[in-house]
C-alpha atoms as one frame of an Amber mdcrd trajectory, in Angstrom:
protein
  -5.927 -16.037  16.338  -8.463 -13.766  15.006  -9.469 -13.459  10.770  -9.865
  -9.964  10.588 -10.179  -9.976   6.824  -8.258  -9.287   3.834  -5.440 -11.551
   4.391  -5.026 -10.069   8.050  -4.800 -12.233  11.291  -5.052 -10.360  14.619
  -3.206 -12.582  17.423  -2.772 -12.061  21.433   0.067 -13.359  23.065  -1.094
 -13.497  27.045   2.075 -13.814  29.438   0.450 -15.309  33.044   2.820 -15.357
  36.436   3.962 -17.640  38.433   0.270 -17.798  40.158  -0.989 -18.510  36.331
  -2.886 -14.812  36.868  -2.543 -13.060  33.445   0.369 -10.570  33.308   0.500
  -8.941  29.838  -0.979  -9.244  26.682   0.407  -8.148  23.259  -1.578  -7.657
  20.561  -0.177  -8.436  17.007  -1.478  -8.130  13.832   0.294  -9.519  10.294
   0.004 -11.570   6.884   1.347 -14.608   6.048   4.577 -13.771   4.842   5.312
 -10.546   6.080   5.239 -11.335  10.059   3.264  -9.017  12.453   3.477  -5.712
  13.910   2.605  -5.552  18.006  -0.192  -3.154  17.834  -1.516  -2.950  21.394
   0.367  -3.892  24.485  -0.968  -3.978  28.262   1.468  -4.680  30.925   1.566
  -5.331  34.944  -1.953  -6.796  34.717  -1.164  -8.938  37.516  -0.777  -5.640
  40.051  -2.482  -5.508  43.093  -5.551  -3.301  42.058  -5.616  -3.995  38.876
  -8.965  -5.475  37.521  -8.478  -7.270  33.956 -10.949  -9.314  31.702  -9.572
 -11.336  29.126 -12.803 -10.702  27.181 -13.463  -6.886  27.702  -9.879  -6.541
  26.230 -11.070  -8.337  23.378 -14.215  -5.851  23.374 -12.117  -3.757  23.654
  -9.697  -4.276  20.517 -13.041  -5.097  18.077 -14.185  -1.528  18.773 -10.523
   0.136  18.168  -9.822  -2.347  15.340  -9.481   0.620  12.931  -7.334   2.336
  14.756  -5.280  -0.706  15.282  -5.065  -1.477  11.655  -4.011   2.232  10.923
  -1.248   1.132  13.303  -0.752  -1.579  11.424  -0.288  -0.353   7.598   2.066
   2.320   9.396   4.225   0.410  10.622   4.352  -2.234   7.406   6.713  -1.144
   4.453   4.327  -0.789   1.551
């Protein structure tokens, strides 16, 4: 769970395999009361190939975090 201010909580759900290597992650955001909105998904992270960092992705979200929220607040009746 992430504070990302005014009221807002930013939260990653990380889905491993049956090796325990990380699969997916979804990224939420919401306030409490209103539930949250996926905002950011990745998916077959686990592929053979496929190099993933559980804290780039978190780099990663910080520097899109205003795109996210514009995700967000679309997606939230107002």
């Amino acid at each position: 769970l992430y504070d990302i201010g005014d009221g807002l909580t930013l939260v990653n759900i990380v889905t491993k395999n049956e090796a325990g290597k990380t699969k997916a992650v979804h990224t939420y955001i919401g306030y409490e009361g209103d539930g949250f909105v996926c905002v950011a998904h990745s998916e077959g992270l686990d592929q053979p190939g496929v190099i993933y960092s559980y804290s780039s992705h978190v780099r990663m979200l910080n520097a899109n975090l205003p795109y996210l929220l514009d995700c967000f607040w679309s997606n939230v009746k107002q």
